[in-house]
N, C-alpha and C positions, 0 to 999 in steps of 0.2 A: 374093024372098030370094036370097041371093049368101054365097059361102064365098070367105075368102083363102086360099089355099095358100100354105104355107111350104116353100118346096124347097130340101133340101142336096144338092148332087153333090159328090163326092167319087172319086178313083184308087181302085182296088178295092187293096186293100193288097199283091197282089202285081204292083203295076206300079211303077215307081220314079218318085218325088212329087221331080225336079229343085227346082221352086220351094219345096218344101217342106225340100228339102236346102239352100238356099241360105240360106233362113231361120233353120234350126237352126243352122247356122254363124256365121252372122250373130250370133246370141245368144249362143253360147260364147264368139264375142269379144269382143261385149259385157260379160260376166262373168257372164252368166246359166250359171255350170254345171249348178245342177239342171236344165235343162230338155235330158229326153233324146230326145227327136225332136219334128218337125213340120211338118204336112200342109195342105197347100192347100186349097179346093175353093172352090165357085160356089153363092152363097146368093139365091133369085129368089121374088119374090110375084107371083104370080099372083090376078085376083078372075075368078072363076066363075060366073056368074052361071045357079044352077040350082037348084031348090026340093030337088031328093032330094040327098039327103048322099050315097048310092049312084053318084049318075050325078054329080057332083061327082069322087068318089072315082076314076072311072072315065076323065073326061074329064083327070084328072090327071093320072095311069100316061101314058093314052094321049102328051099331050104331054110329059114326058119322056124315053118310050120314043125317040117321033121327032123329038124337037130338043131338048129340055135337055140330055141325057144321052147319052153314047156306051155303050152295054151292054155293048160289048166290054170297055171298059178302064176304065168308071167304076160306081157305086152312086149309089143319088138313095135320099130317102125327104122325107118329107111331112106334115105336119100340117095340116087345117083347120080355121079359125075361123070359125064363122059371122056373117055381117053382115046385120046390119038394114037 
């Protein structure tokens, strides 16, 4: 049995999202004025290949603690799917 993981990272909101400033901008002068901010981040699947949903769970955290995610200055969160 095997789970995909769906990882978002994301700038934790008090860090300033440049790419995300330049985007918003981009859109206003588009003529998108509704649209009043916008954020960047890094969208990654990972397959896991582990029977317990637990130690899936686990083995996740752990790799984006130490390489997807910077904890100082970013947020990640996660959903898995399981695969047959």
């Amino acid at each position: 049995m095997a789970y995909t993981a769906k990882i978002t990272v994301t700038l934790r909101q008090s860090i300033l999202d440049v790419q995300g400033k330049a985007v918003e901008h981009a859109l206003l002068n588009l003529g998108y004025g509704s649209v009043g901010s916008a954020r960047i981040g890094k969208y990654i699947e990972v397959l896991i290949n582990e029977v317990e949903r637990g130690e899936a769970e686990r083995i996740c955290n752990e790799i984006c603690l130490k390489l997807l995610s910077n904890p100082v200055m970013e947020n990640y969160s996660f959903e898995l799917e399981q695969v047959n």
